[in-house]
N, C-alpha and C positions, 0 to 999 in steps of 0.2 A: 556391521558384523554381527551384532548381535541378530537381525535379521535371518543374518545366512544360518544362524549356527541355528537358530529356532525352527527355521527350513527344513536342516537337517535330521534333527532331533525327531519331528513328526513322521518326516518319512521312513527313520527307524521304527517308530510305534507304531507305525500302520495308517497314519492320520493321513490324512488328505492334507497335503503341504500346500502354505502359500505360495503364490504365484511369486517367482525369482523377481527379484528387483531390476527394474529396466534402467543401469545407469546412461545421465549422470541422473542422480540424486540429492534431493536439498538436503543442506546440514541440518541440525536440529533448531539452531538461531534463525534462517532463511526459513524454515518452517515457520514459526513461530511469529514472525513478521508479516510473513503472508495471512496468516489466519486474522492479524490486527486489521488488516484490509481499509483500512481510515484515519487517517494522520494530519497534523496541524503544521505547519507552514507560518512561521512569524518572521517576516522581514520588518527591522527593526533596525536605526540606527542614527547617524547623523544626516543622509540620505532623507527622512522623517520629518527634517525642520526644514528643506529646503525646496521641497515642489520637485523632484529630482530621483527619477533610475536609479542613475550613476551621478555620484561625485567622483572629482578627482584627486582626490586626500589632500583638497590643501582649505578644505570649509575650517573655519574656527572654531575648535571644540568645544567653546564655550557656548555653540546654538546649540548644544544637545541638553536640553535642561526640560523633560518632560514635567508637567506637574502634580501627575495624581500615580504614575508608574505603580504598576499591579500588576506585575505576570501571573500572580495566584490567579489575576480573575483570567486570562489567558487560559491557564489548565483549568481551571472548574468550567470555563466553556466550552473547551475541547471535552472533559470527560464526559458534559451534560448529553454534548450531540454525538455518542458514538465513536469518538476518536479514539484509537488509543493509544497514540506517542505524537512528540509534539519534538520538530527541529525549530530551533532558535539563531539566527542569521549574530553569529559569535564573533565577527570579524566578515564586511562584504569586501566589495574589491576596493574601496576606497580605502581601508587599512584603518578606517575604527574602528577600536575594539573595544565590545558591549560589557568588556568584565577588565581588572585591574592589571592589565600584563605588564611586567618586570619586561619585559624585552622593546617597548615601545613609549614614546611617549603622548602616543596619541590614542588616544584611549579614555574613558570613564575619568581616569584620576584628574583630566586637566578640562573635567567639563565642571559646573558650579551642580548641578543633580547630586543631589546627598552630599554639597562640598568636599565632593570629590574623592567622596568615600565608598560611591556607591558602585553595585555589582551585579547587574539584568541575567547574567549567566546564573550565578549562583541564585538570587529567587528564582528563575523558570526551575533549573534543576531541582532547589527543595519542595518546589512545588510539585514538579513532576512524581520527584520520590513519597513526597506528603500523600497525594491522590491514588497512587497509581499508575500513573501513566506512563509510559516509555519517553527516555531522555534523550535529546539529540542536539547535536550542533553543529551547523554550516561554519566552515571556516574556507573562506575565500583563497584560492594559491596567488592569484592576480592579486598585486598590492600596488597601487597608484600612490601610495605615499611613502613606505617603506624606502631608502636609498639601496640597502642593500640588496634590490631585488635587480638591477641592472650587472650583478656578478652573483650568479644562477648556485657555486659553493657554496657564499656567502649568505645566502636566501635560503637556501636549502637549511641550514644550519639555525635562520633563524627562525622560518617556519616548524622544523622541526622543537623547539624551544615552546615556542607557544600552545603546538600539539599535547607536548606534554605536560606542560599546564592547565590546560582542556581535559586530559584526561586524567590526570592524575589527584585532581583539587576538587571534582566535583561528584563524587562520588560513581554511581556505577551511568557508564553511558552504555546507549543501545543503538545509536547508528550515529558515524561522521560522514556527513553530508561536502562533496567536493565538488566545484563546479566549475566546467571548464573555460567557462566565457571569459573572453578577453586577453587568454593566454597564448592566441596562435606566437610560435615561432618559441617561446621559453620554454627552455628546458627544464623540465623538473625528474627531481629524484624520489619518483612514487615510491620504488622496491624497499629505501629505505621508510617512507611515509605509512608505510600498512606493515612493516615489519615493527616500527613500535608502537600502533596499534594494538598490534598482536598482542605484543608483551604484556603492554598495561592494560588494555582491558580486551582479552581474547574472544569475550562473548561478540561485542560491538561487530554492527557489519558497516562495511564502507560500500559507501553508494555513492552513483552516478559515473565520477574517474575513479571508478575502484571495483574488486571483484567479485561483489557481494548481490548488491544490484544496478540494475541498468536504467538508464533514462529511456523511458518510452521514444523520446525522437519529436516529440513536439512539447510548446507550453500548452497545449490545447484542456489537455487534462482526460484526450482519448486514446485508446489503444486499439490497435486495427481487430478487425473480425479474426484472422488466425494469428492466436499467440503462442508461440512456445516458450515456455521455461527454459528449454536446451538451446543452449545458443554455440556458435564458435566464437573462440578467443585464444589468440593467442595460440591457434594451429589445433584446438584439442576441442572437444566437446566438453562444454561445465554446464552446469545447472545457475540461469543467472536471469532471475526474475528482473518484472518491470517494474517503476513504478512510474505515474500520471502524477505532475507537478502542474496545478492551475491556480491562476489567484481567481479570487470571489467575483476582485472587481476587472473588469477586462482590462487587458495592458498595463494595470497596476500591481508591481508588489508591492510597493513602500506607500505608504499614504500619502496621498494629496489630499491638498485643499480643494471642494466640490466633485472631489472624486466618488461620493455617495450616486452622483449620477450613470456611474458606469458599473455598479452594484448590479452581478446576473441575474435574472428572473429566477424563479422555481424552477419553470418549464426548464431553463436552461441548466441548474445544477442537476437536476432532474437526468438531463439527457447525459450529463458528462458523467453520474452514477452510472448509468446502465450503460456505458461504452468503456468504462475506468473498470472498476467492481466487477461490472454486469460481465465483461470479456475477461477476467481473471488476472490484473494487474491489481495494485496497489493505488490509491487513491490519496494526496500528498496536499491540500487545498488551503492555499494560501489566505488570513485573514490578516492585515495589518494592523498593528496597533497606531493609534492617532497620537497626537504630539501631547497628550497625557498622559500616554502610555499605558491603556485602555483602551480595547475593540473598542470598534465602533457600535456605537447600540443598533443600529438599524442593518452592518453586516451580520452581526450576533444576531438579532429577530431572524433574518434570513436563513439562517444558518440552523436555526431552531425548528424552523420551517419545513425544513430538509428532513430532518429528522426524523422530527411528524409524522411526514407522508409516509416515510421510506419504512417506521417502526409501524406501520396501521398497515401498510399493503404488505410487509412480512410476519403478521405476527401471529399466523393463524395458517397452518401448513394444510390444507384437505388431504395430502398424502398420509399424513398421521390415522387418519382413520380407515385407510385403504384396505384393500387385498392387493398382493404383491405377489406378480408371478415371474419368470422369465424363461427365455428361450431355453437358455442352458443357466446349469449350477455347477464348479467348481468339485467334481470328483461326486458330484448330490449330495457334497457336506452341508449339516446345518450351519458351519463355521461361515460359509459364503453364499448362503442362501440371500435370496433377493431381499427379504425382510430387512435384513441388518441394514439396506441403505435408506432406511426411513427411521433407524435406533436413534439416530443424534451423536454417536460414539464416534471420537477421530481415529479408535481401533478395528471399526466396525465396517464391513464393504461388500457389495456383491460381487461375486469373481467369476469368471468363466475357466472353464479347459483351456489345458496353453494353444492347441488347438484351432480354438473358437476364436475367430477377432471378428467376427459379425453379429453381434446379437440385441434384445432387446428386452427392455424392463418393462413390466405393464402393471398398471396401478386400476382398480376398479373399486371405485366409490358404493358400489351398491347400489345407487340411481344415480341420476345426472344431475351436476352440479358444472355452475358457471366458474370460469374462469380466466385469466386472459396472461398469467404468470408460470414460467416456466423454470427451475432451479436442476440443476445438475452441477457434482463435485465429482474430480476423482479423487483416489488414494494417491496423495503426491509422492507421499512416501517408500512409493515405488516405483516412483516416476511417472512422466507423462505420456500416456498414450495412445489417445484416442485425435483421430486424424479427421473424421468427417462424424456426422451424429444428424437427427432429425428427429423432432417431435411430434406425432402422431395418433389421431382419435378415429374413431371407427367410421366409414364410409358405407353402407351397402355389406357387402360381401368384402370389404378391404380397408384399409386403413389410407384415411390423407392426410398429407403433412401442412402442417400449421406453423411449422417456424422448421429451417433448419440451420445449419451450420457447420463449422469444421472444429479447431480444437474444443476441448473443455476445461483440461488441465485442473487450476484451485479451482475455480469459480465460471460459470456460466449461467446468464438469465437470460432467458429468451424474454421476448416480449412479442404480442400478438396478438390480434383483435380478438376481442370479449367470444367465449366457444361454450358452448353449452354441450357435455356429454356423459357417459357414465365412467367410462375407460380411456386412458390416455398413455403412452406410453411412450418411455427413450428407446429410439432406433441406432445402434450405431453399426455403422456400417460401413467403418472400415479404421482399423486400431494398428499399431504399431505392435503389439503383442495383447494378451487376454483383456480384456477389460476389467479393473479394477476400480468401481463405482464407491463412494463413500456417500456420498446424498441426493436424493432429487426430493423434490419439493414443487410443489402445485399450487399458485395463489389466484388471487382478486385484486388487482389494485386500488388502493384508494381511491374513495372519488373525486377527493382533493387534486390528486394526479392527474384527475380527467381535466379536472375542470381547470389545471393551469398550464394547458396546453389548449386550450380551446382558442 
């Protein structure tokens, strides 16, 4: 709203108005999770001591007895490598729950870990609040031990119970994590499940069975070439991002014993970055903690690895030193001149004429500079709308393309052999309404990256 009335406001003074908003549009929390674009994944629980997926809630809670238990180091390794919100596995389908629930008696209090005083929920959360980082909790609907889950009222009621203990005792949450495995054929009462969400904590998005965000559709931890934001639901169009949920170690979420051997390559988290990130979803990457409840040191090195690369082959924009031209400009305001998508500002965007849905950005180095990284953002905040794109350096008399693609939405990396030029430019050429660009960015990647994929 504010949007439209800002809209208005210019085109009474004579200003050259933003381009209208192309609903649907993210809320302001769906914003703001998207731009986090890196999150931590802790499956944790009695599942941990048994070599085991899935239990079926009937293990003796007395094997949950980690011996060094740290979720602080949990979030200081999430925060080190770029994460910034970390879900913690609160209850999986086996119906242990990681924190002291009054509604169960299988849970923390009846393990011998802190003589049964102890509470994995509450340090991940102080911790999360301590650092920084965004707070979240998997709470399983599937319960293999609960009895009351065979009379679907009765379950509902008690899930609901737990919820609000989850959310009510642990200070501020940032996403409830739902997942649907296990549950074909039970009926659950979501409308009431996200209604007291609402209540208690309003900001919180629910994800996966929920309306906030979507499960990309694989555990691969990739997102296909076109992604839209806009999705149907529920007979309407919403705005209902993805995210990419992977564990580190292939087919592991929960720790096993020798499971260090199925620990990804670089190459490999490497690739599931620029297919996750690189395609404009959210990026969700499971690290398990061991039966000391402490990563693993050797998935942490890995993981640090990541980082590394990924902070050395972005940390250094050659667009920053550009000239920036484009086909068309926005009414020829300086407001939406081509510049502002090289400022770094989430207020900041090139825009065209409503008009124009074909055009193109061009960046000119001054001389030729190598390259082989390619970055574009839109302005989500006005929704999503670019439908095909292509990146482009001079040819002769013409320009040829060097990577192309269809959406761009949050986030787009190209990726494409090493190029050597002076000018380079986003082509898009063919948008749903104006183009509204908030950043492109031009790199080199690391050579670390070459060299671990070799």
């Amino acid at each position: 709203m504010d949007l439209v009335i800002s809209t208005m406001l210019a085109a009474c003074l004579g200003a050259t108005p933003a381009p209208a908003p192309l609903p649907p549009l993210p809320t302001r929390q769906q914003l703001a999770w998207q731009q986090m674009e890196f999150g931590m994944f802790c499956h944790f629980g009695i599942n941990t001591f048994h070599n085991m997926e899935w239990t079926d809630g009937t293990k003796d809670p007395k094997t949950f007895n980690p011996s060094e238990c740290n979720p602080r180091q949990w979030v200081e390794v999430a925060k080190a490598a770029g994460m910034k919100y970390l879900v913690v596995t609160a209850k999986h389908h086996d119906g242990f729950a990681l924190y002291p629930t009054a509604y169960s008696d299988y849970s923390v209090k009846a393990s011998p870990w802190r003589d049964g005083q102890g509470d994995v929920v509450r340090e991940v959360a102080d911790a999360c609040h301590d650092l920084g980082v965004m707070f979240g909790f998997y709470l399983s609907p599937w319960d293999r031990h609960e009895p009351k889950y065979a009379d679907p009222s009765a379950y509902d009621e008690h899930f609901r119970n737990m919820l609000r203990e989850l959310l009510g005792n642990y200070g501020k949450v940032g996403v409830v994590w739902f997942d649907g495995a296990g549950t074909e054929g039970h009926v659950y009462d979501w409308d009431s499940y996200y209604a007291l969400i609402r209540e208690m904590q309003p900001d919180a998005l629910i994800a996966i069975c929920g309306p906030d965000i979507r499960w990309v559709g694989n555990e691969d931890g990739i997102a296909p070439d076109t992604l839209w934001n806009v999705q149907e639901r529920d007979g309407q169009q919403v705005w209902w991002p993805a995210e990419c949920d992977v564990p580190i170690r292939r087919g592991q979420w929960f720790y096993h014993t020798g499971g260090e051997r199925r620990l990804r390559s670089l190459a490999e988290l490497l690739e599931i970055f620029y297919r996750s990130i690189g395609h404009g979803a959210v990026l969700l990457l499971n690290i398990s903690p061991d039966r000391r409840g402490l990563l693993p040191e050797a998935d942490v090195a890995r993981l640090m690895e990541l980082n590394a690369v990924i902070t050395e082959t972005f940390r250094h924009n050659l667009a920053q030193s550009a000239n920036v031209t484009a086909s068309n400009t926005r009414g020829g305001a300086a407001a939406f001149a081509p510049v502002r998508a090289i400022e770094g500002r989430p207020d900041a965007y090139w825009a065209t004429d409503d008009d124009i849905t074909e055009a193109w950005i061009e960046l000119d180095f001054g001389e030729a500079r190598t390259f082989d990284r390619f970055v574009a953002r839109e302005h989500i905040a006005l929704g999503q709308r670019v439908i095909a794109h292509r990146i482009e350096v001079p040819d002769g008399d013409g320009w040829k393309t060097v990577s192309d693609g269809t959406t761009i939405g949050y986030n787009r990396i190209h990726r494409f052999p090493e190029t050597t030029a002076r000018r380079v430019r986003l082509h898009i050429t063919q948008s749903r309404a104006c183009p509204a660009i908030q950043a492109i960015g031009v790199y080199k990647s690391s050579p670390r990256e070459a060299a671990a994929t070799e």
